[in-house]
C-alpha positions in Angstrom: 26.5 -97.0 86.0 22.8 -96.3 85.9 20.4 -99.1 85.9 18.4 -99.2 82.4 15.5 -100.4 81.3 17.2 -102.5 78.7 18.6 -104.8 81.9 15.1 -105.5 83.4 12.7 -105.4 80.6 10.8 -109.0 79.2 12.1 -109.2 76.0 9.6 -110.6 73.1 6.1 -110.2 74.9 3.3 -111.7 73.8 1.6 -109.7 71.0 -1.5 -109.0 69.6 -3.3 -107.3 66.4 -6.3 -104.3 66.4 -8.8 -106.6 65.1 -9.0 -109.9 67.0 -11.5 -110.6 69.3 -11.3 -109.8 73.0 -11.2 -113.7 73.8 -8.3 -114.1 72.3 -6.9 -111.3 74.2 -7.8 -113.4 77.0 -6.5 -116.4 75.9 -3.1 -115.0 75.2 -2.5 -113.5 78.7 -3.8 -116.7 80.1 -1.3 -118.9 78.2 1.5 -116.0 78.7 0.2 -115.6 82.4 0.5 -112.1 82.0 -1.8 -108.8 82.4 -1.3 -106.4 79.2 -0.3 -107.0 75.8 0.9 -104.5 73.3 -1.2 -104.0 70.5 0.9 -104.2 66.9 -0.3 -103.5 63.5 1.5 -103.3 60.7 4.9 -103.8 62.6 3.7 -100.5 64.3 2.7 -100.4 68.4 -0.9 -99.0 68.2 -2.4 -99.4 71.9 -1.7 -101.7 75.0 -5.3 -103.8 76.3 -4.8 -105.0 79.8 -6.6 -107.4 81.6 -8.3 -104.7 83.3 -9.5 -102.9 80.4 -11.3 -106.4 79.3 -13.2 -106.9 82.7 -14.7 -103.1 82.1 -16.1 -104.3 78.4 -17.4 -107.1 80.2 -18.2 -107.1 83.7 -20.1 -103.3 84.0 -21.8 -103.2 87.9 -24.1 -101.1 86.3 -26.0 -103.4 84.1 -27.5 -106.8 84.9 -27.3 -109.2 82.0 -27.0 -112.9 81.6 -23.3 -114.6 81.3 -24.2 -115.3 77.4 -24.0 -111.8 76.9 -20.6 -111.6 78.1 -19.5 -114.8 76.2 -21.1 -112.9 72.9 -18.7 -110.0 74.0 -15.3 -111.4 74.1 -16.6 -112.8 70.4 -17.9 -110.1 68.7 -15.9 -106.8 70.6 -12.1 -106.3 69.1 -9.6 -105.7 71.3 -9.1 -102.4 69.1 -12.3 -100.9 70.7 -10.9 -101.3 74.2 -7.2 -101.1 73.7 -5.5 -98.1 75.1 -4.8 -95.8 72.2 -1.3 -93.9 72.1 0.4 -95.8 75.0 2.7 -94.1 77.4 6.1 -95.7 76.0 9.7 -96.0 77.2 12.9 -97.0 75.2 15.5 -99.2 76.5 18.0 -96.7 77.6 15.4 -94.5 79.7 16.7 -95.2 83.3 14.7 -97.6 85.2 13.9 -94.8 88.1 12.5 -92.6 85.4 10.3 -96.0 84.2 9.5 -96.7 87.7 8.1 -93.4 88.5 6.4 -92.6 85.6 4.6 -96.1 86.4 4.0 -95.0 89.8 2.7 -91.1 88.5 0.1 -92.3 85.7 -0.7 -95.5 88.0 -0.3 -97.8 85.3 1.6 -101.8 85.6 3.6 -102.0 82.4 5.2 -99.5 79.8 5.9 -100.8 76.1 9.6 -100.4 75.1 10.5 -99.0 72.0 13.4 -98.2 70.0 13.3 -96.3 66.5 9.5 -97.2 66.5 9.4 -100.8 67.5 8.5 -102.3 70.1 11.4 -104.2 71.8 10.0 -105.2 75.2 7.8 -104.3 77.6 9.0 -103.7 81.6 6.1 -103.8 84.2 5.6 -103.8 87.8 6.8 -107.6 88.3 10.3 -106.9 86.5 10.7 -103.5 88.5 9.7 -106.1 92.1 12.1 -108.0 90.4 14.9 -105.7 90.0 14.0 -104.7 93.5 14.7 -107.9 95.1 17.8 -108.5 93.4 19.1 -105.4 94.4 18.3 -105.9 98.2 19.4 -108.9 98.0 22.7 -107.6 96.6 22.5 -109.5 93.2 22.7 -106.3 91.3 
């Protein structure tokens, strides 16, 4: 049997919308303790924001500016002009060494999972370490 993505995947991940403010970005991965949401609208997967791509909107090394201006950023930037448009995606039957090196290729932590055009999970990095373990460990 080959090892799917469906077996490993998190299952319901936190969520959020085009047009909310990058703090609440923030304040969703905090509370989900997790890196990257999926971006929904309308039902529909529209982008991926990770915590990454927040730190570039506000922490450039380039400019020097005062922490208020940062603050004003998470409040007044959405996390549609950050988000990752057109995400790399996976479904839940594409084999999890396929996932893992397509990861591993476009040097990305998480792929959204999708089946008939909605999103159904999302497998990253930790749930491939995860599978990894297991299967040394001979759980799998």
């Amino acid at each position: 049997m080959v090892p799917l993505v469906e077996h490993i995947m998190s299952r319901e991940p936190a969520l959020i919308t085009p047009d909310e403010p990058l703090r609440h970005a923030v304040e969703v991965m905090r509370e989900r303790a997790c890196r990257r949401l999926p971006v929904v609208e309308n039902g529909k997967l529209v982008g991926i924001i990770s915590d990454r791509d927040v730190r570039r909107a506000t922490n450039s090394p380039f400019i020097v500016r005062e922490r208020i201006l940062d603050e004003r950023i998470l409040d007044e930037v959405t996390v549609r002009a950050c988000m990752s448009s057109r995400p790399i995606t996976v479904t839940p039957r594409t084999p999890i060494v396929d996932a893992a090196k397509l990861m591993r290729d476009r040097k990305i932590g998480g792929l959204p999972v999708v089946d008939k055009e909605m999103l159904v999970g999302i497998v990253t990095e930790t749930d491939l370490l995860n599978y990894l373990i297991r299967l040394l460990e001979g759980q799998v």
